[in-house]
Residue, then its C-alpha position, 0 to 999 in steps of 0.5 A: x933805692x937810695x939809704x936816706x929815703x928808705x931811712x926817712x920813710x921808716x922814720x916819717x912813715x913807718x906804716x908804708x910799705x916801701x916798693x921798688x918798681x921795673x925801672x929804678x932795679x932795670x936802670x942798675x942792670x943797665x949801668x952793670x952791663x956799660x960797667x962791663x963795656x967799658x971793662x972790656x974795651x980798656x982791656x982788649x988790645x987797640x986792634x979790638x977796641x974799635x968793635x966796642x967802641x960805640x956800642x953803648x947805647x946797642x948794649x942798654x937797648x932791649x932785644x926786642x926794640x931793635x932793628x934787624x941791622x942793629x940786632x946783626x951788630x950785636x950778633x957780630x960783637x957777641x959772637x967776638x966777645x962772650x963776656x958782653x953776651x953774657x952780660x947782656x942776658x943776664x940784663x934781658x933775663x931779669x926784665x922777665x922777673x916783672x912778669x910774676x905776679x905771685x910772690x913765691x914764683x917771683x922769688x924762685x925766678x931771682x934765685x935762679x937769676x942768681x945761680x947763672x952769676x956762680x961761674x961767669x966772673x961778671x962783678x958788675x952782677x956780681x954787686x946787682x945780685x947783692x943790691x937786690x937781696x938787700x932789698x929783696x923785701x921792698x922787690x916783692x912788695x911790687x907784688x904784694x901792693x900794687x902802686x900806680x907808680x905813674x901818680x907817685x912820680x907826678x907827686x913827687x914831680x909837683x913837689x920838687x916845682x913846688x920846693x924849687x919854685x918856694x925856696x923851700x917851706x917851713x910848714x909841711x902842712x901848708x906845703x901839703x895843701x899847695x901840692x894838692x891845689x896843684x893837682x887839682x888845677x892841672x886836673x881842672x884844666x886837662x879836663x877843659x882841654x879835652x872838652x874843647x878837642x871834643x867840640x864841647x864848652x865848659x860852663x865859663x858863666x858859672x859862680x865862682x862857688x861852683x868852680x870852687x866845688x868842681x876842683x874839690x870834686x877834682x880833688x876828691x878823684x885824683x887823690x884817691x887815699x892811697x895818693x895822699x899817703x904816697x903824697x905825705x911820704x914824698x913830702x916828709x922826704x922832700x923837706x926832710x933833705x931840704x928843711x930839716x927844721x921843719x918837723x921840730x917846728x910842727 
C-alpha cells in the first residue's frame, strides 16, 4: 500500500488491477491497536502500568489462537482498561470483512465497521478507517479478481535475490528471463525431491534436449498468464526503485 508502487504500477502497468490482500490491511490494524497500548500505558499512573505492560504480543494475537490461561489474561486487562477492549474488536471485527466474497456485502460490512469509530475516541482507527477508504477500490478488487498471492510473493521474492545477488540489471528483459529460469529450476528440483520421497527415480540418463524440454514444460505450468503479468509488474517496480535508468534504455 505504499504510493511509489501504486504510482509505478499505473505508469508501468497501467492495465493491472491493484489488490490489497488480508495481510498488508491486518498488518496496520495491528500496529493501530500497539498505537493504542502504548498510549495507554504512557498515560496510566506507575500503579497501572505494570497490567499493560508486556501485553503486546497478547494484544496482535488472534482470539481464537489463544490459550484458555492467555485469553483470562486478556479478559483481566479489558475488564480494566475499556479502551484496549475496544480496540482490540474493532481489529477482531475487521478480520471477518475477508470473509464476503461479494462486493456489495463486503462494502456494507466496512461501512458499518466504520460507524463503531463515530463515539469511541480511538485515532489509531480513527487514521485506518481513513487509509482504507483511500483505497477502498484496490480493498475490493480482492473480490473481484482473485489472485494467488502466494505466487505473487515468491515472484516478488525471486526478484529481490535476483537484484541482490546481480547488483542490479540494466535490461529488464534480461532480468525477466532470469526470474523466470529461476522458477523453473526450483520447479525442476522440487518436482525431484518429491519423486525420491515417494521411492521414485527421475530419469538422470536423459540428453540434455529432453532435460531442456522438461524446465520449458516447468515453465509453461508454473507461469501461468496471469503469473507473468504479476511477474512483469513486480519486475517493472523493482528496477523502477533500483535502476531508474533502465527504461529509457529500452
Amino acid at each position: 500500500m505504499w504510493e511509489p508502487y501504486r504510482l509505478s504500477i499505473e505508469q508501468w502497468a497501467p492495465q493491472c488491477r491493484i489488490v490489497y490482500d488480508k495481510f498488508h490491511i491486518m498488518q496496520h490494524a495491528n500496529a493501530a491497536v500497539d498505537e493504542v497500548r502504548r498510549a495507554e500505558f504512557f498515560r496510566k499512573g506507575a500503579r497501572m502500568r505494570n497490567l499493560v505492560k508486556g501485553k503486546r504480543w497478547l494484544l496482535l494475537t488472534r482470539w481464537v489462537n489463544l490459550t484458555t490461561g492467555k485469553k483470562q489474561e486478556l479478559n483481566t486487562l479489558f475488564a480494566l482498561n475499556r479502551k484496549l477492549l475496544k480496540a482490540y474488536l474493532l481489529k477482531e471485527s475487521l478480520d471477518r470483512f475477508w470473509t464476503y466474497t461479494y462486493e456489495g456485502a463486503m462494502l456494507n460490512y466496512l461501512q458499518r465497521w466504520i460507524d463503531q469509530l463515530r463515539w469511541q475516541r480511538l485515532q489509531p482507527f480513527q487514521k485506518l478507517a481513513s487509509m482504507l477508504v483511500k483505497h477502498l477500490d484496490g480493498i475490493l478488487n480482492y473480490c473481484r479478481t482473485k489472485v494467488p498471492m502466494g505466487v505473487v510473493e515468491s515472484v516478488n521474492g525471486n526478484i529481490k535475490t535476483l537484484l541482490r545477488r546481480g547488483r542490479g540489471y540494466k535490461n529488464l528483459r534480461y532480468l525477466l528471463l532470469k526470474a523466470q529460469r529461476m522458477a523453473a529450476t526450483r520447479t525442476n528440483s522440487s518436482f525431484s525431491g518429491k519423486l525420491r520421497k515417494l521411492g521414485l527415480s527421475s530419469n538422470s540418463h536423459a540428453e540434455p534436449f529432453e532435460e531442456t524440454l522438461d524446465v520449458n514444460s516447468a515453465v509453461g505450468r508454473l507461469l501461468t498468464s496471469h503469473s507473468i503479468r504479476c511477474m512483469h509488474a513486480c519486475t517493472e517496480i523493482a528496477c523502477s526503485r533500483t535502476v531508474p535508468r533502465a527504461y529509457s534504455a529500452i
